[in-house]
Each structure stands twice: as C-alpha cells, then as structure tokens.
C-alpha positions in Angstrom: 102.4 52.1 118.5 106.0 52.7 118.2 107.0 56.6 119.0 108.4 56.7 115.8 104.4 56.0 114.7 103.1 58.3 116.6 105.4 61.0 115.1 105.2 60.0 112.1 101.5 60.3 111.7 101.5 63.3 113.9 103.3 65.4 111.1 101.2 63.8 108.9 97.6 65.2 110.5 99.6 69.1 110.4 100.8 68.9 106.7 96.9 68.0 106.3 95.9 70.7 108.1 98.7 73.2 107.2 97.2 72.4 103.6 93.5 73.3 104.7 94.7 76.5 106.2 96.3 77.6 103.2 94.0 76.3 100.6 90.9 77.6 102.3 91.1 79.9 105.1 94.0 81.9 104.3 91.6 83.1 101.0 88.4 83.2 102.8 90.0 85.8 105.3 91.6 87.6 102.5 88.0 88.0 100.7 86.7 88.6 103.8 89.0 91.5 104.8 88.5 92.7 101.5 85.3 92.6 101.5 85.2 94.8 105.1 87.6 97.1 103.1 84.8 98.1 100.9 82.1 98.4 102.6 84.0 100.9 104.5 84.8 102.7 101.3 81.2 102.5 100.3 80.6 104.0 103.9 83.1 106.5 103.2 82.2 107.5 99.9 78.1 108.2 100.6 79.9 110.4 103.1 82.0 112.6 100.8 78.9 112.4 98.6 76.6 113.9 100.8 79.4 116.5 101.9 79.8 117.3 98.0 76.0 117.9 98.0 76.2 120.4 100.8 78.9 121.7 99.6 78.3 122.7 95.7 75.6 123.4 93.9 74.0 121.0 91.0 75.7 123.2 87.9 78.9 122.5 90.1 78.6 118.9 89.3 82.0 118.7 87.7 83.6 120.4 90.9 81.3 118.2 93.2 82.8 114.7 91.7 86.4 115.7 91.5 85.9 116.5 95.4 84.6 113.0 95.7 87.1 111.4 93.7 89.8 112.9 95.9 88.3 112.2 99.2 87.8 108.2 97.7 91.3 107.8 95.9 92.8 109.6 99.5 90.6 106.8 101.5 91.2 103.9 98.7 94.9 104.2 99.4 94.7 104.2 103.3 92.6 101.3 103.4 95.0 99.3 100.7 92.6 98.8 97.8 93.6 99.2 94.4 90.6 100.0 92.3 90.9 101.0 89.2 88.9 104.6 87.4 86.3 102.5 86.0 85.2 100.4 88.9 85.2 103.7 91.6 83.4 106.3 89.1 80.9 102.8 89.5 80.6 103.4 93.2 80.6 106.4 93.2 77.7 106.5 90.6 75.8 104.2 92.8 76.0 106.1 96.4 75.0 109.5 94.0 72.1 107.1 92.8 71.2 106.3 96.1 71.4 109.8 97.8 69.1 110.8 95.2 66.7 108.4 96.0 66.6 108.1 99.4 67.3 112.0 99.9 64.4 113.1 97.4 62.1 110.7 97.4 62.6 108.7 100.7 
C-alpha cells in the first residue's frame, strides 16, 4: 500500500465515523442531557410543592400554585428547558398527585 492509500482510506474510516458521531451520538447525548434536565425539574418541583404545602393552607390553593409556578418557571429557565404552560401545569399536577398520595396515605 501506497501512502497515498493509506491516506486516502484513513479519511475515509473518519468521514464514517464523523457521520456516526453526528447521526447518533450527538442526539443520544442531547436526549440524554435533556432528559437529566427534567428529572431535576421534577426533583425541583416536588420540592416547591411540598414548600407550598407548608407554606399555605388548602383554601389558599390559588396562592399555593402561583408560588409553584414561579419557583418552576425561575428553575425551567436556569436549567435551559423551554416548556410550554400546558406541559408544566402537567408536572406540576403530577408531583401534587403524588404528594398527596404518598404524604396521606403512604
């Protein structure tokens, strides 16, 4: 094999793997750092949902969720995730679902 071969093929094998890289684990990482972005917002939020119950009282329910929605939005935007209304009053319903349970019944 010529040098000129062996260079040739050599750029070959790294366009290859340049294309792996960028097809597949360049998207995988961003899923996956994604994905450790919300779980620390789901952290986060059954947090400020547990502070909110300490904090107010049931008939304060409207006060108790805009203090939640504050503490997320304030978290949502530090960590980089753009969530729209919809999809965090859905978390946020599910950690109050899930403090419920596990707080009243165990």
């Amino acid at each position: 094999m010529t040098p000129e071969m062996i260079s040739k093929i050599t750029e070959c094998v790294l366009t290859v793997i340049a294309l792996i890289v960028s097809a597949y684990v360049i998207p995988w990482l961003k899923t996956k750092i994604k994905s450790d972005k919300l779980e620390q917002l789901k952290i986060f939020c059954e947090q400020a949902v547990r502070s909110a119950e300490q904090l107010y009282s049931p008939e304060e329910w409207k006060l108790k969720k805009q203090y939640v929605l504050s503490l997320v939005n304030e978290k949502m935007e530090k960590l980089g995730l753009g969530l729209n209304e919809a999809e965090v009053d859905a978390v946020i319903e599910g950690i109050v679902n899930y403090v419920k349970h596990n707080t009243n019944g165990g």
